[in-house]
ROKOL-256343 format. One record per residue (C-alpha): x, y, z. Coordinates in steps of 0.2 Angstrom, whole numbers, plus 5000, padded with zeros to 4 digits. Each point is the difference from the previous one (the first is absolute). Layout:
XYZ ...
//
This chain:
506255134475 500249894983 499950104985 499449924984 499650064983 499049904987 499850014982 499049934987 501349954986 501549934997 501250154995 500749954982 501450104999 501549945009 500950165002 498750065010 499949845010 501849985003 499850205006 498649955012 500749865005 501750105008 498650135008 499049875008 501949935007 500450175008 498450035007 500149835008 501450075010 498850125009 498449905001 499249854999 499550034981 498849874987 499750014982 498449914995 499849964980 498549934996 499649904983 499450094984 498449984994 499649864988 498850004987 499750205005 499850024980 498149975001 499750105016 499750215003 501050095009 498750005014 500149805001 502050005000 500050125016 498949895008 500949854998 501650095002 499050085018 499749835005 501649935000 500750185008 498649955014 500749855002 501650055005 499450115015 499749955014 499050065015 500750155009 501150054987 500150184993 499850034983 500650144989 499649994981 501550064989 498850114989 499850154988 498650075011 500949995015 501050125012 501650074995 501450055008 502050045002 501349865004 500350085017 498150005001 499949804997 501249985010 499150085015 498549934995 500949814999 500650045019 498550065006 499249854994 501249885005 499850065017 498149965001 499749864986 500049835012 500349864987 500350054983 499950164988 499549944982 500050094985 499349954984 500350024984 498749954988 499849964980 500050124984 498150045005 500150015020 499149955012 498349935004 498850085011 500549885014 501550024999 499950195005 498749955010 501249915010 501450135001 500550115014 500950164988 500450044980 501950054999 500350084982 501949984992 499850154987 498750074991 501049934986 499449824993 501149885004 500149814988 499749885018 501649944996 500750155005 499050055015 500749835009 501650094996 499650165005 499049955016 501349885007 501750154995 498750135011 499849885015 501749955001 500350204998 499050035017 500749865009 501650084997 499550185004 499349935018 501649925003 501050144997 501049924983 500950104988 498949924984 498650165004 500850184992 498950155005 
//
């Protein structure tokens, strides 16, 4: 099973890209791992928020491809422990055949399609979050649980 994650945005701050950048390495040593970035809106000035997340939806839809399972990276989701993802991550990597993608979407979420085509919600926090800083967060926790399934010493109880 590939694992791929996809978000909508550069991420501006390069401390924060240099932090993701040395997650998405360790995690690589465990699984076959991909980080999808797509392209900024242009000329979003003129558009509501409901016409940005429908762009932003259909370049999200474009990425996924048939048989894949989504989970949306969202407020509204399901929250859980670190040892809880990471039994989560396992059961799924057991029974996902192709790939498990999860999405991160703009400042204003996600279409109706979008969560039309996802399979589960997964919450960070009920804290807000910049999306700079959820890319940060999501990749630290799924290195975290890939650790914790392997037994490695990064995971403290």
């Amino acid at each position: 099973m590939k694992t791929i994650l996809i978000v909508v945005g550069k991420t501006a701050d390069r401390n924060i890209t240099a932090a993701i950048d040395d997650y998405v390495g360790r995690i690589r040593h465990y699984i076959p791992f991909e980080l999808v970035v797509l392209p900024d809106l242009r000329n979003n000035r003129n558009m509501t928020f409901d016409q940005q997340k429908a762009r932003e939806g259909e370049m999200i839809l474009r990425e996924i491809q048939p048989g894949d399972v989504v989970v949306l990276l969202d407020e509204a989701g399901k929250e859980m422990t670190s040892r809880g993802f990471a039994s989560w991550f396992g059961h799924k990597s057991g029974i996902v055949a192709r790939r498990l993608v999860f999405v991160i979407g703009g400042p204003y979420g996600f279409s109706p399609d979008v969560y039309a085509a996802a399979a589960e919600r997964l919450s960070l926090s009920r804290m807000t979050f910049s999306h700079q800083m959820v890319r940060l967060i999501f990749v630290e926790q799924l290195y975290r649980a890939m650790d914790i399934l392997n037994g490695g010493p990064y995971h403290h109880d």
